[in-house]
C-alpha positions as CSV (number, residue, x, y, z in Angstrom):
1,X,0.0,0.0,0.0
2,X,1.8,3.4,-0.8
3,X,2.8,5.5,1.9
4,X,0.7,8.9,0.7
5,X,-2.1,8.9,-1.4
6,X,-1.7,10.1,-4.9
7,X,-2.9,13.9,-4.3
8,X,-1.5,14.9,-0.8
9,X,-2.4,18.6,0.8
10,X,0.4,20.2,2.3
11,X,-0.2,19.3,6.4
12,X,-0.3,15.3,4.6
13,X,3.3,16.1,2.9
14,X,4.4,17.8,6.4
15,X,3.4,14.4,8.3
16,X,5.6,12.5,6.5
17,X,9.0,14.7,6.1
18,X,10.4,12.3,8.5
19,X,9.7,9.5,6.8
20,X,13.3,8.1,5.3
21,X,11.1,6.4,2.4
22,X,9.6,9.8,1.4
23,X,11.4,12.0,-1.8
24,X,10.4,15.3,-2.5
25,X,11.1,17.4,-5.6
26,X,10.3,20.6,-7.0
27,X,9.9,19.8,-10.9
28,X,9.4,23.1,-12.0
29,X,10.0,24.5,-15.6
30,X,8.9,28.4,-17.1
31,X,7.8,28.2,-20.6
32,X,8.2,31.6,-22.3
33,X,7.5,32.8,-25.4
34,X,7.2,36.4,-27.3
35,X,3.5,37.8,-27.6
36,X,3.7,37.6,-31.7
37,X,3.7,33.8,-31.1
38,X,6.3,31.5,-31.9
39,X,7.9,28.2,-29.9
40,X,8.3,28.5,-26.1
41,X,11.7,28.9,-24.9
42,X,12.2,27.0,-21.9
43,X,13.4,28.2,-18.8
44,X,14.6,25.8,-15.8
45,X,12.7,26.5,-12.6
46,X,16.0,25.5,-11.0
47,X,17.2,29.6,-9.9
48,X,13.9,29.9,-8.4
49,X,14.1,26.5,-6.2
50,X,17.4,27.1,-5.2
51,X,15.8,30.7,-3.7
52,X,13.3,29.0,-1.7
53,X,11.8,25.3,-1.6
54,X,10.2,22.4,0.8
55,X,12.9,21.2,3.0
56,X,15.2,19.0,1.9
57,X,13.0,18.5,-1.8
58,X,15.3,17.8,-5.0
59,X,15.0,20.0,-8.0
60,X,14.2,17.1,-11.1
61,X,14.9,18.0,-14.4
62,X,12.1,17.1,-16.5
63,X,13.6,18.8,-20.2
64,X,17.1,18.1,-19.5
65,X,17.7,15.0,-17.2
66,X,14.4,13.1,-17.3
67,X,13.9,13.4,-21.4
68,X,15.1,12.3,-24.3
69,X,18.0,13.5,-25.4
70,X,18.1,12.8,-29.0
71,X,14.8,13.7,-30.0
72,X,14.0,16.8,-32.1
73,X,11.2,17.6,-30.0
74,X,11.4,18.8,-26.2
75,X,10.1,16.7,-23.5
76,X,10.2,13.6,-25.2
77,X,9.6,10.6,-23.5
78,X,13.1,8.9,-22.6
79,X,14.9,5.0,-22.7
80,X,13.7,3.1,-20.1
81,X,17.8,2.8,-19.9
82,X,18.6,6.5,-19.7
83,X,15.5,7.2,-17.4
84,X,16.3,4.6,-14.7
85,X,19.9,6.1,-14.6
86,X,18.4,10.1,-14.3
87,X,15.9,8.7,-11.8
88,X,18.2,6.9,-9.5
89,X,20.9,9.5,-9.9
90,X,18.5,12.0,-8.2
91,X,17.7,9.3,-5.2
92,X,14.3,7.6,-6.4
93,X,14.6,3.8,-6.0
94,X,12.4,1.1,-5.8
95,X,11.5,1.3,-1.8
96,X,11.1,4.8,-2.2
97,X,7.9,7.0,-2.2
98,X,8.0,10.5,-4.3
99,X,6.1,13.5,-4.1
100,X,6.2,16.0,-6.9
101,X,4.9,19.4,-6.7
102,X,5.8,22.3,-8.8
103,X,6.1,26.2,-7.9
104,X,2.7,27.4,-10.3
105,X,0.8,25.1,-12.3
106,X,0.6,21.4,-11.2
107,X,1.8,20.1,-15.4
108,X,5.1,19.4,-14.1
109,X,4.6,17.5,-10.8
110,X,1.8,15.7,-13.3
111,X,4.6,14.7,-15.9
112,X,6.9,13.7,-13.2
113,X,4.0,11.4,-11.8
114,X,3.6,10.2,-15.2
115,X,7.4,9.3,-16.5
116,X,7.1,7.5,-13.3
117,X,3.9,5.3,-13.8
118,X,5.2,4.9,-17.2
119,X,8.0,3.4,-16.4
120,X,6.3,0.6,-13.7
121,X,6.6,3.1,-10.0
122,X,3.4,3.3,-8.5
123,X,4.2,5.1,-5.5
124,X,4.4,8.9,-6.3
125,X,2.1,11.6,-5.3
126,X,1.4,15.1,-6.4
127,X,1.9,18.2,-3.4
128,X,-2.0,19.7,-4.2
129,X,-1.4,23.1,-4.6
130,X,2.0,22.6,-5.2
131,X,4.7,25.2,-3.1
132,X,2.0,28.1,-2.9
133,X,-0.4,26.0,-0.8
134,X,2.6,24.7,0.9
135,X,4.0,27.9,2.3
136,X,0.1,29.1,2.7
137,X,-0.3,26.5,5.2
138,X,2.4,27.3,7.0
139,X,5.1,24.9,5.7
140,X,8.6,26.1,5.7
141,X,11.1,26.6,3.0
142,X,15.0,26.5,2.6
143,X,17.7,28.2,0.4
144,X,20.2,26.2,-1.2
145,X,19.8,22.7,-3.3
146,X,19.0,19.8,-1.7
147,X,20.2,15.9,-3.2
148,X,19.5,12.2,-2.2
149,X,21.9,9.5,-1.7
150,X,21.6,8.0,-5.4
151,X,19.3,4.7,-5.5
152,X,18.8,1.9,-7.8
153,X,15.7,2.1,-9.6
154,X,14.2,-0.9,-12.0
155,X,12.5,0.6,-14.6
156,X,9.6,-1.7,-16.2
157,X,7.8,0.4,-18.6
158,X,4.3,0.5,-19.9
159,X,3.8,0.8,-23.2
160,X,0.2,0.2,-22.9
161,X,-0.2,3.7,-21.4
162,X,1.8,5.7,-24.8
163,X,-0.2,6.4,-28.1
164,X,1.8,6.8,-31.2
165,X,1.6,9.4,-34.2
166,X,0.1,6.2,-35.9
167,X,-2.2,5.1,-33.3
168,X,-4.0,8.8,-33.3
169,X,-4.1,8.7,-37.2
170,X,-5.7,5.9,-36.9
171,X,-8.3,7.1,-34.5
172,X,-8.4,10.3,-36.5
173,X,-9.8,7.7,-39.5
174,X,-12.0,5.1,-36.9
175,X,-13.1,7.4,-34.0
176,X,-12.1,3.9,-31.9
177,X,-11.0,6.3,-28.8
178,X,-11.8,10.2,-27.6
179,X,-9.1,12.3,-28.0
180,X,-9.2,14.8,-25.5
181,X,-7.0,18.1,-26.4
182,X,-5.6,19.4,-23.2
183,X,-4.6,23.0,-24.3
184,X,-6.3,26.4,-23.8
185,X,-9.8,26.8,-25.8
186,X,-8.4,29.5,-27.9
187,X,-5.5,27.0,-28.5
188,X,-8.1,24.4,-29.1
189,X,-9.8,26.9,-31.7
190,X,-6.4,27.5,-33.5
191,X,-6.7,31.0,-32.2
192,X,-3.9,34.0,-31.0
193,X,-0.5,33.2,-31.9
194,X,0.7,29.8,-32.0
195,X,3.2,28.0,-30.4
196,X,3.5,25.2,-33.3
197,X,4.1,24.8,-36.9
198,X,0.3,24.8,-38.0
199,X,-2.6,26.3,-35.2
200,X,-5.5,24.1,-35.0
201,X,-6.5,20.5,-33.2
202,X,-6.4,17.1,-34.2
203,X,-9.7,15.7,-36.0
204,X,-11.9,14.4,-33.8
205,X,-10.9,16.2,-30.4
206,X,-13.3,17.2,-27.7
207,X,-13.2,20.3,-25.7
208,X,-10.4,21.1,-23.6
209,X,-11.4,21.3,-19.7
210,X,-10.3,24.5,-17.5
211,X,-12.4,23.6,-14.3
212,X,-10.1,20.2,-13.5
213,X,-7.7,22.6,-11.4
214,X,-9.2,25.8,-9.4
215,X,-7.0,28.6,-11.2
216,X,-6.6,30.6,-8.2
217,X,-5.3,27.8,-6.4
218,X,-3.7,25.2,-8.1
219,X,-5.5,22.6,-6.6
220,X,-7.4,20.0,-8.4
221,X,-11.5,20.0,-7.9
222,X,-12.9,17.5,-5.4
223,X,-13.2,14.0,-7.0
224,X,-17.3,14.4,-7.8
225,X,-16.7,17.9,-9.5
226,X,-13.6,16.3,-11.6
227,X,-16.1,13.4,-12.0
228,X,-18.3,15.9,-13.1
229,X,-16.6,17.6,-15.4
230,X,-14.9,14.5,-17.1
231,X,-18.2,12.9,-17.5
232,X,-19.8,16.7,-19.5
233,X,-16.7,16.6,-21.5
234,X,-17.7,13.7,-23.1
235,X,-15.2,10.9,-21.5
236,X,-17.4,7.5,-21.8
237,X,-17.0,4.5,-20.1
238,X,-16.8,2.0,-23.5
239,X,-14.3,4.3,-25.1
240,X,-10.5,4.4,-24.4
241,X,-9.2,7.8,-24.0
242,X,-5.9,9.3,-25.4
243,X,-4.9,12.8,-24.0
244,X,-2.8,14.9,-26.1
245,X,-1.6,19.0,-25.5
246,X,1.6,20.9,-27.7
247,X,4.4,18.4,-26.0
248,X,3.2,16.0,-23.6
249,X,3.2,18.6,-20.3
250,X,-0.8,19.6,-19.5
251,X,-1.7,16.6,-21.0
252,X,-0.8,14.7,-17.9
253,X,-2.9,17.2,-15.5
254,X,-5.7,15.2,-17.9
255,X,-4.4,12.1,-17.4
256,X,-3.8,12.5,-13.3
257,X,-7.5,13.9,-12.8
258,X,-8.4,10.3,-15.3
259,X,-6.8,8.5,-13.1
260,X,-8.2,10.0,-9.8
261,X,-11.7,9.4,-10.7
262,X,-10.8,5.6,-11.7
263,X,-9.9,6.0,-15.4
264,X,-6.3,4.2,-14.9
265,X,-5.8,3.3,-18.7
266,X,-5.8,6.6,-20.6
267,X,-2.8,6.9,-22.8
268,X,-0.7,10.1,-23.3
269,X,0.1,11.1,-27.0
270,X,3.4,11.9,-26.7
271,X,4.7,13.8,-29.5
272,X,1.0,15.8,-29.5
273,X,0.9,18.9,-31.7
274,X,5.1,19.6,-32.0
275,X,4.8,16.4,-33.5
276,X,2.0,16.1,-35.6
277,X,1.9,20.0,-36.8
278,X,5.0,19.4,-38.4
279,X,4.2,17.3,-40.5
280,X,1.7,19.1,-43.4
281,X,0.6,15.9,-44.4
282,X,-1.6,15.3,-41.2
283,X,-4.5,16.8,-41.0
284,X,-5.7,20.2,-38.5
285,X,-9.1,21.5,-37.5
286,X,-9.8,25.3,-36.7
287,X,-12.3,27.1,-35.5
């Protein structure tokens, strides 16, 4: 049984500090980008954790340490090899428990979550709230950087949980699963500038949801509203789900509040729209 439930609050996280088992780790990343549109740059959160973060929490690298290295594409899904090595080099074995939070919005601690149930580790929760309901509640920060004595992690990966560029063509053609777009509605429109090579969505995609995580916040809904709001979006129970967003981030904020509300085999498109806007041959919906 794991040691914290998959979405802890902050006075949860603070009961267990003391736990040797427990590993902590700020996994933020800033995305910037100029407001004519173009590609995000991105921006380690590293500078700002080493101002002020959870007590003895690790900082994990999702672009750099925890992603693929070769790919053309940022973010990308790593070797089960090369992931096991980053993982274990920051302290995360296979007796350990992990709790991810992130200093804004929750996408980060979600992809950590996700690289981790991916790749066969269960035990990993997300800080609800992430550092802001933290320090709210009263929790205490430190300066400085924080590591873990390196572990040995067994990576034992999932494929069933990753949808290819040809599985979602597929479903583009078939309408076999919902693909559910995970960006903003003007995104989802193919409105504003663009981040990607073509604006638009992927044929077939429902609705993106804003009311999963309370804006103000950062905290996810109660399970009945995310229930709730799953259910109106048009997630049904004899239809597999694949999430998708610009590079596999938000997607997983989809795929956590899936998974909290008992749908534990959604898939994540990985690639999502870097990938498949850069290719003109596949097709996009606007509007």
């Amino acid at each position: 049984m794991p040691l914290l439930p998959p979405l802890v609050s902050p006075k949860g996280l603070r009961d267990a500090l003391g736990d040797e088992r427990v590993r902590v780790f700020d996994t933020t990343v800033f995305l910037r980008r100029a407001v004519d549109g173009g590609p995000y740059t991105v921006e380690s959160g590293r500078e700002s954790y080493a101002r002020a973060h959870i007590p003895g929490a690790g900082f994990a690298d999702i672009p750099g340490a925890l992603s693929d290295p070769a790919s053309p594409f940022a973010f990308t899904l790593p070797a089960a090899e090369h992931f096991a090595a980053a993982i274990g080099r920051l302290g995360i074995g296979d007796g350990t428990h992990v709790v991810a939070y992130a200093q804004d919005a929750p996408m980060w601690a979600t992809r950590l979550w996700w690289l981790l149930r991916y790749f066969g580790h269960d035990d990993t929760s997300v800080l609800d709230g992430g550092l802001a309901a933290w320090t709210a509640a009263g929790g205490p920060v430190e300066p400085g950087e924080s590591t873990y004595p390196p572990a040995s992690f067994t990576a034992r990966p999932r494929p069933e949980l990753l949808a290819s560029l040809a599985d979602v063509r597929e479903i583009t053609e078939n309408g076999a699963a919902c693909l559910v777009n995970s960006l903003s509605p003007e995104a989802f429109r193919g409105e504003g500038p663009g981040a990607y090579s073509r604006p638009g969505r992927i044929p077939g995609s429902i609705v993106p949801w804003t009311t999963l995580v309370d804006a103000a916040t950062n905290r996810f809904r109660p399970p009945a509203e995310l229930a709730a709001a799953l259910n109106s979006g048009g997630i049904r129970a004899d239809q597999p789900v694949i999430a998708y967003c610009g590079g596999g981030i938000s997607a997983t904020v989809d795929l956590f509040a899936l998974w909290l509300t008992g749908h534990d085999d959604a898939r994540l498109y990985d690639g999502s729209l870097t990938e498949w806007s850069a290719n003109p041959d596949l097709p996009l919906v606007t509007g």
